[in-house]
KOLLO-620004 format. One record per atom (N, C-alpha, C): residue number from 1; residue in three letters; chain; atom name; x, y, z. Coordinates in steps of 0.1 Angstrom, whole numbers, plus 2048, in hexadecimal, padded with zeros to 3 digits. Example, Ala and Ser with C-alpha at 12.3 -4.5 7.8 and 13.67 -1.06 7.14 Angstrom:
BEGIN
[rec 1; 'ALA'; 'A'; 'N'; [884; 7C7; 84E]],
[rec 1; 'ALA'; 'A'; 'CA'; [87B; 7D3; 84E]],
[rec 1; 'ALA'; 'A'; 'C'; [884; 7DF; 84E]],
[rec 2; 'SER'; 'A'; 'N'; [880; 7EA; 847]],
[rec 2; 'SER'; 'A'; 'CA'; [889; 7F5; 847]],
[rec 2; 'SER'; 'A'; 'C'; [881; 800; 84F]],
This chain:
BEGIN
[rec 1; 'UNK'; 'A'; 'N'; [F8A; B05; F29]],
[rec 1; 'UNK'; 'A'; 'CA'; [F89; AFB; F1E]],
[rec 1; 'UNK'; 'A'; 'C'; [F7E; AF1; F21]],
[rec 2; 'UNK'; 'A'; 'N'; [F77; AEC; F1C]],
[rec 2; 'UNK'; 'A'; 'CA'; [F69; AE5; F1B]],
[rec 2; 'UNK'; 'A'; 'C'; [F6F; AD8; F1A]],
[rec 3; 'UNK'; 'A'; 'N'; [F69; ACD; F1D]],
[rec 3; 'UNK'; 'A'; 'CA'; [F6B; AC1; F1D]],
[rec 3; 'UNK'; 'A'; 'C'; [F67; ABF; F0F]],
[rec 4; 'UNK'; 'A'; 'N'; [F70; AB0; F0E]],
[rec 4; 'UNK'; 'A'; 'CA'; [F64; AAA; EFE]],
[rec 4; 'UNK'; 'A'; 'C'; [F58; AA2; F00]],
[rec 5; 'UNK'; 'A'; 'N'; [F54; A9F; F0F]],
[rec 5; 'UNK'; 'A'; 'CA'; [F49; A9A; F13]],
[rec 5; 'UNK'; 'A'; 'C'; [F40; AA4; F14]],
[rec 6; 'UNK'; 'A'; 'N'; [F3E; AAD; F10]],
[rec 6; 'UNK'; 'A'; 'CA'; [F36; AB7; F14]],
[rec 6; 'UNK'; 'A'; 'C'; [F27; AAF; F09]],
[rec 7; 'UNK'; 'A'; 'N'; [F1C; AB7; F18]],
[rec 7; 'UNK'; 'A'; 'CA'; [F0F; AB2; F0E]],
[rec 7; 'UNK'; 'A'; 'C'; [F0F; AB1; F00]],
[rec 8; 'UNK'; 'A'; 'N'; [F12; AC0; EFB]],
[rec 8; 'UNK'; 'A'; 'CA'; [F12; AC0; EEB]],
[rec 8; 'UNK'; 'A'; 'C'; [F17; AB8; EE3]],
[rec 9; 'UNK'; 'A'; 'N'; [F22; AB4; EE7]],
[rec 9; 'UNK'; 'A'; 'CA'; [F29; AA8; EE0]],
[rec 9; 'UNK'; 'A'; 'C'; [F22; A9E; EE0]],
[rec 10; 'UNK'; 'A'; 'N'; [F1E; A99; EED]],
[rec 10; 'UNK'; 'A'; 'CA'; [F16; A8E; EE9]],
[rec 10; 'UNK'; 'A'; 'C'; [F06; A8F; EE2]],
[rec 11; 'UNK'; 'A'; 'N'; [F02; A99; EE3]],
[rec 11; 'UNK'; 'A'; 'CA'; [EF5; A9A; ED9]],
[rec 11; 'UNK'; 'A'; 'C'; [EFD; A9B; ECE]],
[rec 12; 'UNK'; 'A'; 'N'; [F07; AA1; ECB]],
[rec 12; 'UNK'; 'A'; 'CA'; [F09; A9E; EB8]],
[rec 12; 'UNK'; 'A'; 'C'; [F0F; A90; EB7]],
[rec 13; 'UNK'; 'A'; 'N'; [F0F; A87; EBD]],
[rec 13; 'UNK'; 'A'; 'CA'; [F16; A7A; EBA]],
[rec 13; 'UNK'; 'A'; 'C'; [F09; A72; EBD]],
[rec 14; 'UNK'; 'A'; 'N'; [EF9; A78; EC8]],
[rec 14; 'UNK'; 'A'; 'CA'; [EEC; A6C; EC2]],
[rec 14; 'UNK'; 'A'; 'C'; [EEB; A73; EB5]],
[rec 15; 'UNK'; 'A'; 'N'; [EEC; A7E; EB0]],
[rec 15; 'UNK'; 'A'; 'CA'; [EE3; A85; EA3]],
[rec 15; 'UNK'; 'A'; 'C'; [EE9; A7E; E9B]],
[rec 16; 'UNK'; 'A'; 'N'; [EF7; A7D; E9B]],
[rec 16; 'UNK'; 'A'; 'CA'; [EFB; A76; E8A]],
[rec 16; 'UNK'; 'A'; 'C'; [EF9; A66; E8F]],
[rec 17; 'UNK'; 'A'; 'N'; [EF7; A5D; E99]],
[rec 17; 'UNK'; 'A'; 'CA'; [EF6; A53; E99]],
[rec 17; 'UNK'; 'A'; 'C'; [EE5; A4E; E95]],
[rec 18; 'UNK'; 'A'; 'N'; [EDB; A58; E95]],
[rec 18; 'UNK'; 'A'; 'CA'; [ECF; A5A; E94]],
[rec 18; 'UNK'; 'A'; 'C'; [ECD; A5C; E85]],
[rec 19; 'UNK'; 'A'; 'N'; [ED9; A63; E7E]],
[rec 19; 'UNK'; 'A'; 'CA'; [ED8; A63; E6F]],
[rec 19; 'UNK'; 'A'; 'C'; [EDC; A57; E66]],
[rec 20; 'UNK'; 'A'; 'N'; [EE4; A4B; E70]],
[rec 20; 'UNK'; 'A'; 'CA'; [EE6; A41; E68]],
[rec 20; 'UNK'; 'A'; 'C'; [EDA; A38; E64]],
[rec 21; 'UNK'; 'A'; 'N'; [ED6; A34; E57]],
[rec 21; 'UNK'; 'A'; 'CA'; [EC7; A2F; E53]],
[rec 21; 'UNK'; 'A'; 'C'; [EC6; A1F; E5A]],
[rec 22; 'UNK'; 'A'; 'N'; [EB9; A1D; E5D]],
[rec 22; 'UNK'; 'A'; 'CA'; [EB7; A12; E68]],
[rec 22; 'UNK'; 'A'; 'C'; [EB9; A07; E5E]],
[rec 23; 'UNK'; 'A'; 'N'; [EBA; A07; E50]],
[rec 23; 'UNK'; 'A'; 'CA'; [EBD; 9FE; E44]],
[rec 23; 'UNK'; 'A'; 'C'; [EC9; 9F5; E46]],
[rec 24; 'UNK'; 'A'; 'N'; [ED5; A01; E46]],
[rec 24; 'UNK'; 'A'; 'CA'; [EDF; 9FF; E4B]],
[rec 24; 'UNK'; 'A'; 'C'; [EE1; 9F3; E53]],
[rec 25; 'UNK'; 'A'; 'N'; [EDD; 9F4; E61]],
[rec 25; 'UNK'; 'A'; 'CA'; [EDE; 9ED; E6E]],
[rec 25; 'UNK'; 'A'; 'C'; [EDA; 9E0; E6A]],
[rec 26; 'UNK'; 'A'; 'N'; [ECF; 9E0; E60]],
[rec 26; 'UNK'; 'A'; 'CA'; [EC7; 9D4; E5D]],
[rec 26; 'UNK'; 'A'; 'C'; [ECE; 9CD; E56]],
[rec 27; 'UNK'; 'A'; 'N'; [ED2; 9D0; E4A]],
[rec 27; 'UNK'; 'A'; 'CA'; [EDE; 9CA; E40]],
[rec 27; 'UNK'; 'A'; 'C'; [EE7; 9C4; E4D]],
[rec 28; 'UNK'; 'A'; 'N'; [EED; 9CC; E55]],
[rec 28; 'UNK'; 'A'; 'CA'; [EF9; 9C4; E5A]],
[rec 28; 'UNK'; 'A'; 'C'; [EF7; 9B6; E61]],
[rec 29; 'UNK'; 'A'; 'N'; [EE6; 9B5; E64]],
[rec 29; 'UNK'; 'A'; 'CA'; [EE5; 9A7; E6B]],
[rec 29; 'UNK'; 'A'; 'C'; [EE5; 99D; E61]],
[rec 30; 'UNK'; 'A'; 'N'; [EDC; 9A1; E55]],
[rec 30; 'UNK'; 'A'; 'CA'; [EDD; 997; E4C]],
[rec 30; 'UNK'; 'A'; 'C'; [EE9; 990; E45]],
[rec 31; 'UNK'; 'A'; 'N'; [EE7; 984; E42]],
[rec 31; 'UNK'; 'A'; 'CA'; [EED; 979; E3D]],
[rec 31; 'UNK'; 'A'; 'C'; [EEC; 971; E31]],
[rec 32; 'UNK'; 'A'; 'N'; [EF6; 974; E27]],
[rec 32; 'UNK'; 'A'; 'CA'; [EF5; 96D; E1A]],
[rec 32; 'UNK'; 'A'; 'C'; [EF6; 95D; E1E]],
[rec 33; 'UNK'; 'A'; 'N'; [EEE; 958; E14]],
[rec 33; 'UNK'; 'A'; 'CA'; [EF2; 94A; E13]],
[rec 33; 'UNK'; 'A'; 'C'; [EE9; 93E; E0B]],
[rec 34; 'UNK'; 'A'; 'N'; [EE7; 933; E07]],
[rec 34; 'UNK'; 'A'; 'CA'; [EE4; 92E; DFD]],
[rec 34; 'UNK'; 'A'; 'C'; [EDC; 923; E05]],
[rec 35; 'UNK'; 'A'; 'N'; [ECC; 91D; E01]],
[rec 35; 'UNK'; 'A'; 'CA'; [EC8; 915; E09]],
[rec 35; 'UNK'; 'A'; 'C'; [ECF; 90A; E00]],
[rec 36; 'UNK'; 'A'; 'N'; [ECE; 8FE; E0A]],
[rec 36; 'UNK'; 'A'; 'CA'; [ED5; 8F2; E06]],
[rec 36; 'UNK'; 'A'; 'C'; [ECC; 8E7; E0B]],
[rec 37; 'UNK'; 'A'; 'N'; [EBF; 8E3; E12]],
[rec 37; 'UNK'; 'A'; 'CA'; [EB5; 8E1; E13]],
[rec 37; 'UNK'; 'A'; 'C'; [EAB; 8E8; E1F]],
[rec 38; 'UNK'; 'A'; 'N'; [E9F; 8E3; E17]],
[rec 38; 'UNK'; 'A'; 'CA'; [E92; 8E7; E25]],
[rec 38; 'UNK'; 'A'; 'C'; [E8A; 8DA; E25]],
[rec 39; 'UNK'; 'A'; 'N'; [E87; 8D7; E35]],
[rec 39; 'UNK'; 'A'; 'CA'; [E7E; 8D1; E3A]],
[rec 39; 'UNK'; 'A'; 'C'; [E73; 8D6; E3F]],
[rec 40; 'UNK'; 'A'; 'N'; [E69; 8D6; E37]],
[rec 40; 'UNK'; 'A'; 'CA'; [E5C; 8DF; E3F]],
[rec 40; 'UNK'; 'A'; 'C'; [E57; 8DB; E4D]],
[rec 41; 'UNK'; 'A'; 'N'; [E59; 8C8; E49]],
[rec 41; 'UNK'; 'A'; 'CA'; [E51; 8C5; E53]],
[rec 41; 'UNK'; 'A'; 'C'; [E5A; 8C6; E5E]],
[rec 42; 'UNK'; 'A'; 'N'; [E64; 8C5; E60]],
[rec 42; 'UNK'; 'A'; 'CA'; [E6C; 8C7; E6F]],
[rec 42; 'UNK'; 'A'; 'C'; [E6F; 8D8; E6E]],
[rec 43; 'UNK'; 'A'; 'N'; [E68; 8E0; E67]],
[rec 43; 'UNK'; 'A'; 'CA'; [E6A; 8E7; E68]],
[rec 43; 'UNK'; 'A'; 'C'; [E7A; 8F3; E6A]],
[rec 44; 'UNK'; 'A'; 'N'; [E83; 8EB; E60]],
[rec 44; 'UNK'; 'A'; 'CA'; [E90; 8F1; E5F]],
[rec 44; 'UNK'; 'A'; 'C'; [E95; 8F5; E51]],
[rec 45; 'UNK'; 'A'; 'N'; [E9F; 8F9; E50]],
[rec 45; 'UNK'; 'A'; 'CA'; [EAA; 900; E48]],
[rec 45; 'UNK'; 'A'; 'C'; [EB5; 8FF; E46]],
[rec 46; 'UNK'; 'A'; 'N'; [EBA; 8F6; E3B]],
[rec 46; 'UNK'; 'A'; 'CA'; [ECC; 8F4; E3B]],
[rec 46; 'UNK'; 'A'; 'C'; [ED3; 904; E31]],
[rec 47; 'UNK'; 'A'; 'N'; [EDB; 907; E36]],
[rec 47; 'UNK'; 'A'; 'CA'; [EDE; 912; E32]],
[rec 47; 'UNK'; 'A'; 'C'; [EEA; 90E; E34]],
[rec 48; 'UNK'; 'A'; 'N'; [EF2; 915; E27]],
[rec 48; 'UNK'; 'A'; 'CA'; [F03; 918; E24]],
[rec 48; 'UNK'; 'A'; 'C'; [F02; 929; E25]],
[rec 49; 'UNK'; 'A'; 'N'; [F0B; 92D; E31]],
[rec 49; 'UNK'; 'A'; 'CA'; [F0A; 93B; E33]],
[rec 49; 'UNK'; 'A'; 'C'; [F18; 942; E35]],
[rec 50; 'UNK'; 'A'; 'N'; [F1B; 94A; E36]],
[rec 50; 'UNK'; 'A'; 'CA'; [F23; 955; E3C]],
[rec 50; 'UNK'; 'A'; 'C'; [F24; 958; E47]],
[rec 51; 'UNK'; 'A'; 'N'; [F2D; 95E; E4D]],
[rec 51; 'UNK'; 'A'; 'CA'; [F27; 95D; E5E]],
[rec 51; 'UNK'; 'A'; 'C'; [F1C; 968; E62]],
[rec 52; 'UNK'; 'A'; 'N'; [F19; 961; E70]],
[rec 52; 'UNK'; 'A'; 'CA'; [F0D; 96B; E76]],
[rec 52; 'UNK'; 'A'; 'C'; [F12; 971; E83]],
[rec 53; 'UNK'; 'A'; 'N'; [F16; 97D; E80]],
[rec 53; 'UNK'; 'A'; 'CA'; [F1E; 987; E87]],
[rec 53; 'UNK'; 'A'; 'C'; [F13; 989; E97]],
[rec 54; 'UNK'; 'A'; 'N'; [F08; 98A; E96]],
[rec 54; 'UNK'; 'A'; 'CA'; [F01; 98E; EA2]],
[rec 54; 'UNK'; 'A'; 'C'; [F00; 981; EA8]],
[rec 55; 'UNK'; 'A'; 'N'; [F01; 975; EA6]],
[rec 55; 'UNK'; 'A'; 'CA'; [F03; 96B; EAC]],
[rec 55; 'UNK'; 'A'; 'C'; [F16; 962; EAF]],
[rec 56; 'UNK'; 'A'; 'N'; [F1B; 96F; EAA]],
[rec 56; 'UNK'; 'A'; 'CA'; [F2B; 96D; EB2]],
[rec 56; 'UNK'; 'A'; 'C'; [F31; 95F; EA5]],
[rec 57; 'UNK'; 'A'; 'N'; [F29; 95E; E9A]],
[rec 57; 'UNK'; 'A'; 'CA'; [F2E; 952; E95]],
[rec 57; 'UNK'; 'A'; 'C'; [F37; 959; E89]],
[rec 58; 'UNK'; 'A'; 'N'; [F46; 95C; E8C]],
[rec 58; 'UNK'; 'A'; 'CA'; [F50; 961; E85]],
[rec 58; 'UNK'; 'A'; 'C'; [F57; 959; E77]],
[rec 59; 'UNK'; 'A'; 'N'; [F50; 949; E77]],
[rec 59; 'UNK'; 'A'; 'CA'; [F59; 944; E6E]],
[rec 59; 'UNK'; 'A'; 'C'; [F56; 948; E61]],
[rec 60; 'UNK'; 'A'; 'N'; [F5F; 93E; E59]],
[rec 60; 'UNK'; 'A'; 'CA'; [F58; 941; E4B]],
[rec 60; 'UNK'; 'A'; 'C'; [F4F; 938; E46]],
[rec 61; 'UNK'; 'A'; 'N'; [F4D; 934; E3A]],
[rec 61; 'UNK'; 'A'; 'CA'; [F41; 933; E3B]],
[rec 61; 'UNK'; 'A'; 'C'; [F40; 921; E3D]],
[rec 62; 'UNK'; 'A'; 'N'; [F30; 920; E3F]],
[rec 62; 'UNK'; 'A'; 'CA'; [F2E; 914; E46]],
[rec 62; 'UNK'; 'A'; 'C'; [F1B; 90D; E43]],
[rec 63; 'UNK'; 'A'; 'N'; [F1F; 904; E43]],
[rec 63; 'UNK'; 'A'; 'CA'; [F0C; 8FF; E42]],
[rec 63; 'UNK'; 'A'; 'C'; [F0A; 8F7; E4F]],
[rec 64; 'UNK'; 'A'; 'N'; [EFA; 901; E54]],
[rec 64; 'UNK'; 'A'; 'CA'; [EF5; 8F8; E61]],
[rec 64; 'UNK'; 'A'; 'C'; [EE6; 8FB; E5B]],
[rec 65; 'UNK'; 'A'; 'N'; [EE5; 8F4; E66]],
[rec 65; 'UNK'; 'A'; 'CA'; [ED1; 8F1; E64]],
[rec 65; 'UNK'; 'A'; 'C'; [ECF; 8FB; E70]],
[rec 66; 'UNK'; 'A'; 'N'; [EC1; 902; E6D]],
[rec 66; 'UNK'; 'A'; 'CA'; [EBD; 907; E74]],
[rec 66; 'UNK'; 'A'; 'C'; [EB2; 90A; E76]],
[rec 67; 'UNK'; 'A'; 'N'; [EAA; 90A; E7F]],
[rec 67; 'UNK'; 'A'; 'CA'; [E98; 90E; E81]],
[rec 67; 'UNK'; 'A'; 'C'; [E91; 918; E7D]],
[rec 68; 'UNK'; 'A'; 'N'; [E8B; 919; E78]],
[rec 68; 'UNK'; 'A'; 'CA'; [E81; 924; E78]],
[rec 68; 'UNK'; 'A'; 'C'; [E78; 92A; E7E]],
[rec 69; 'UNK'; 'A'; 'N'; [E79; 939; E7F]],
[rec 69; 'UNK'; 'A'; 'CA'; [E6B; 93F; E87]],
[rec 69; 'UNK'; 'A'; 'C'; [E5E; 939; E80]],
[rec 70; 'UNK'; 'A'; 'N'; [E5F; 93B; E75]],
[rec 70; 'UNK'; 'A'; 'CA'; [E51; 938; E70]],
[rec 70; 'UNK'; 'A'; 'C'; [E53; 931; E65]],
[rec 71; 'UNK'; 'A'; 'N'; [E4C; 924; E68]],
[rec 71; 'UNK'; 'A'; 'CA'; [E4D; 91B; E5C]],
[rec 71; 'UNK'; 'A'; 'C'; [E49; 921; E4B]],
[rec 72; 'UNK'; 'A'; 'N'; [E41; 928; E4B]],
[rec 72; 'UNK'; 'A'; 'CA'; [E3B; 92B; E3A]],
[rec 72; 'UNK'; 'A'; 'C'; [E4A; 933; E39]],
[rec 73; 'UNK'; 'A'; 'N'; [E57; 938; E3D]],
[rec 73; 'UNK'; 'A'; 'CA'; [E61; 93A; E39]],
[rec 73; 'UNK'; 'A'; 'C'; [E63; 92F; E32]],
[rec 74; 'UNK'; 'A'; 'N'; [E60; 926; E34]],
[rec 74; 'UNK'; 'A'; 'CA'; [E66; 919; E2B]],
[rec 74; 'UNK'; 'A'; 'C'; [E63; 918; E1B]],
[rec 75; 'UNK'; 'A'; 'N'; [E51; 91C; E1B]],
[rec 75; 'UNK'; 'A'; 'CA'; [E4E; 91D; E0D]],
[rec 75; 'UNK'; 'A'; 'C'; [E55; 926; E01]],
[rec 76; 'UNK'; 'A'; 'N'; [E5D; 92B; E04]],
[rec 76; 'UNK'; 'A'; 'CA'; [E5B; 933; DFF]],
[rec 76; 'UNK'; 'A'; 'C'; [E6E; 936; DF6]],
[rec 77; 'UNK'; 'A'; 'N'; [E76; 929; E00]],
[rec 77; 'UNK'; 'A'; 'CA'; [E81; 926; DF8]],
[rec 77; 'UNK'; 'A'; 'C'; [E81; 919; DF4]],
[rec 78; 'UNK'; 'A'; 'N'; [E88; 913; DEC]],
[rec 78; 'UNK'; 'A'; 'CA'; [E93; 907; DE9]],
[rec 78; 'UNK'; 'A'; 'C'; [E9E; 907; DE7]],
[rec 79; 'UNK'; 'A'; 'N'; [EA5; 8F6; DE9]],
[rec 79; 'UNK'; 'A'; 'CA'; [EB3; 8F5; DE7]],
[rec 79; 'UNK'; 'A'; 'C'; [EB7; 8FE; DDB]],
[rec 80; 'UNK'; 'A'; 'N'; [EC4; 902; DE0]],
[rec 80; 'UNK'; 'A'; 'CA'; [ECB; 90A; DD2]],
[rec 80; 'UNK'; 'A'; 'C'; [EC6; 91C; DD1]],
[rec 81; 'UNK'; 'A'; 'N'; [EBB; 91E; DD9]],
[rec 81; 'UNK'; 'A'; 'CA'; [EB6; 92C; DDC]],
[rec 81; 'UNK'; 'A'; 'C'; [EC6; 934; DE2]],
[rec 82; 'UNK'; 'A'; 'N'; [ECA; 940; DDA]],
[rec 82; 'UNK'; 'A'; 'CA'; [ECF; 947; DE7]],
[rec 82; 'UNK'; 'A'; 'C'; [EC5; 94E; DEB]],
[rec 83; 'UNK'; 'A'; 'N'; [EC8; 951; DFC]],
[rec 83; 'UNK'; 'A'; 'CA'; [EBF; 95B; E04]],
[rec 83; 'UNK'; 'A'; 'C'; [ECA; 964; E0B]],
[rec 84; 'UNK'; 'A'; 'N'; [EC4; 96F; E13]],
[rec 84; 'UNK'; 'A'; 'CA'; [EC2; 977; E1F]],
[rec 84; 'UNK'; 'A'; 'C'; [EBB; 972; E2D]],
[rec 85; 'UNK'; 'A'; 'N'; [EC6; 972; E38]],
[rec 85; 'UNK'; 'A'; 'CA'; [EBD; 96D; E3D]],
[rec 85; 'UNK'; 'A'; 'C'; [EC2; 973; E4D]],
[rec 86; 'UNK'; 'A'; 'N'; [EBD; 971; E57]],
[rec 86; 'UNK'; 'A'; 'CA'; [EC4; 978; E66]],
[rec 86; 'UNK'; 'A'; 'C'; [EBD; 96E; E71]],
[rec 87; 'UNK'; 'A'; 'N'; [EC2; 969; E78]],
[rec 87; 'UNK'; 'A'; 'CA'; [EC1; 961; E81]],
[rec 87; 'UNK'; 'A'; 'C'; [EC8; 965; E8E]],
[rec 88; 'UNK'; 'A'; 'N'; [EC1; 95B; E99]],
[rec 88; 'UNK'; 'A'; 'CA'; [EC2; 965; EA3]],
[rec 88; 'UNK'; 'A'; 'C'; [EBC; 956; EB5]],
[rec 89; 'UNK'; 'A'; 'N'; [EBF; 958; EBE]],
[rec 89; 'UNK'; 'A'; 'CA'; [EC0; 94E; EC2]],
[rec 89; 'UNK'; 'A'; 'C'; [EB1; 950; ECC]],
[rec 90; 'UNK'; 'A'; 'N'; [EA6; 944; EC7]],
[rec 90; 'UNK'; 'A'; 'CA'; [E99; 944; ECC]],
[rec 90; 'UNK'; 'A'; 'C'; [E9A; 93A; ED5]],
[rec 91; 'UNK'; 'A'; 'N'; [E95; 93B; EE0]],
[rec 91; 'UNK'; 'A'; 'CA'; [E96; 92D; EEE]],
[rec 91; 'UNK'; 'A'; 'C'; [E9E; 92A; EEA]],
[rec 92; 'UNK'; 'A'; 'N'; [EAF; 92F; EEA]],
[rec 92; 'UNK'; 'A'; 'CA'; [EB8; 928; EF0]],
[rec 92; 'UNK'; 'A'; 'C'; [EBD; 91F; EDB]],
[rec 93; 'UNK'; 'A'; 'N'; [EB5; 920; ED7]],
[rec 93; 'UNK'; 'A'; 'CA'; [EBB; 91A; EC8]],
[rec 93; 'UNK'; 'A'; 'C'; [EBA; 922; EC0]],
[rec 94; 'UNK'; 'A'; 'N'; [EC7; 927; EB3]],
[rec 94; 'UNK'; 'A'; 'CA'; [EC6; 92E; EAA]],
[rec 94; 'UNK'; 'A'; 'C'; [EBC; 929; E9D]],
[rec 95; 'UNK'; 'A'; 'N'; [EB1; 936; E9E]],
[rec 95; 'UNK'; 'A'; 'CA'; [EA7; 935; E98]],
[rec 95; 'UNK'; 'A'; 'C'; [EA9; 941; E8C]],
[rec 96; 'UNK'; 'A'; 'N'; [EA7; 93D; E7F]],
[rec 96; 'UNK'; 'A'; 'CA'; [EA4; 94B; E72]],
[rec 96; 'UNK'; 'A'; 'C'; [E99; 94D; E77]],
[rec 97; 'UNK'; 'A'; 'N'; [E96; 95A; E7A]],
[rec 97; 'UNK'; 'A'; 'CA'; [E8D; 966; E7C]],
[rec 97; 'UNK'; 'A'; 'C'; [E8C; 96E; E71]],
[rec 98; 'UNK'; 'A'; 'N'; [E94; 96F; E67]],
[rec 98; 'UNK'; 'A'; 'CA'; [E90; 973; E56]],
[rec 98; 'UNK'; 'A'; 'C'; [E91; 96A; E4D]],
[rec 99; 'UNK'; 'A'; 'N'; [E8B; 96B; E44]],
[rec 99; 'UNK'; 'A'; 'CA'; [E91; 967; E37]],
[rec 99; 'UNK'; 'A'; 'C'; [E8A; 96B; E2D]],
[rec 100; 'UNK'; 'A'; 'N'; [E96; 96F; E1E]],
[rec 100; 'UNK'; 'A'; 'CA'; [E8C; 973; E17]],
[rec 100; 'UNK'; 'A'; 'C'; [E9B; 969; E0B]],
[rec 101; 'UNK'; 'A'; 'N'; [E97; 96C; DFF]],
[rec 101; 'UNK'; 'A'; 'CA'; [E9D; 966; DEF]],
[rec 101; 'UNK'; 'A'; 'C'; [EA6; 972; DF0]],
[rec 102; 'UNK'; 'A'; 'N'; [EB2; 96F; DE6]],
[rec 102; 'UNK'; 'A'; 'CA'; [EB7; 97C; DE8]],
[rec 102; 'UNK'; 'A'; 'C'; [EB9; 97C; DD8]],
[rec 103; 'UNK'; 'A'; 'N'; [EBB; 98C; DD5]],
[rec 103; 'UNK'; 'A'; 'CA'; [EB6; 996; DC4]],
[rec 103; 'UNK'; 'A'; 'C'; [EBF; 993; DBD]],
């Protein structure tokens, strides 16, 4: 009788893990949530969000300020915007590394 570790098994468990769409994965980092102000010049973000699962933050929901990778992220919301957004921790401070408006 064959083990269930046998190579085969584990190549059909990368193959279907390989068929799940990389879209997928992406959605799950993102984050709903509504801006509530932007400061360009300090270069931040107050956000009312949901939590952000890849940074272990389980609660419900909550508003913090947060940095941005790139400031022209800024242009491009205002207060009362909902967005998408995924954040992620740059030198040691949680920085949005996306954002976009959400449809």
């Amino acid at each position: 009788m064959k083990s269930s570790n046998s190579p085969i098994a584990a190549a059909l468990i990368a193959l279907s893990l390989s068929l799940v769409p990389v879209s997928t994965w992406a959605e799950d980092a993102s984050v709903k949530g509504e801006v509530r102000k932007v400061d360009e010049a300090a270069g931040k973000i107050t956000l009312r969000h949901g939590p952000i699962k890849n940074l272990d933050m389980q609660d419900e929901t909550m508003t913090m300020v947060f940095r941005v990778k790139d400031p022209a992220m800024l242009k491009q919301v205002k207060a009362g915007d909902k967005v998408l957004f995924e954040a992620d921790r740059v030198d040691g401070q949680i920085t949005l590394t996306k954002l976009q408006k959400a449809k």
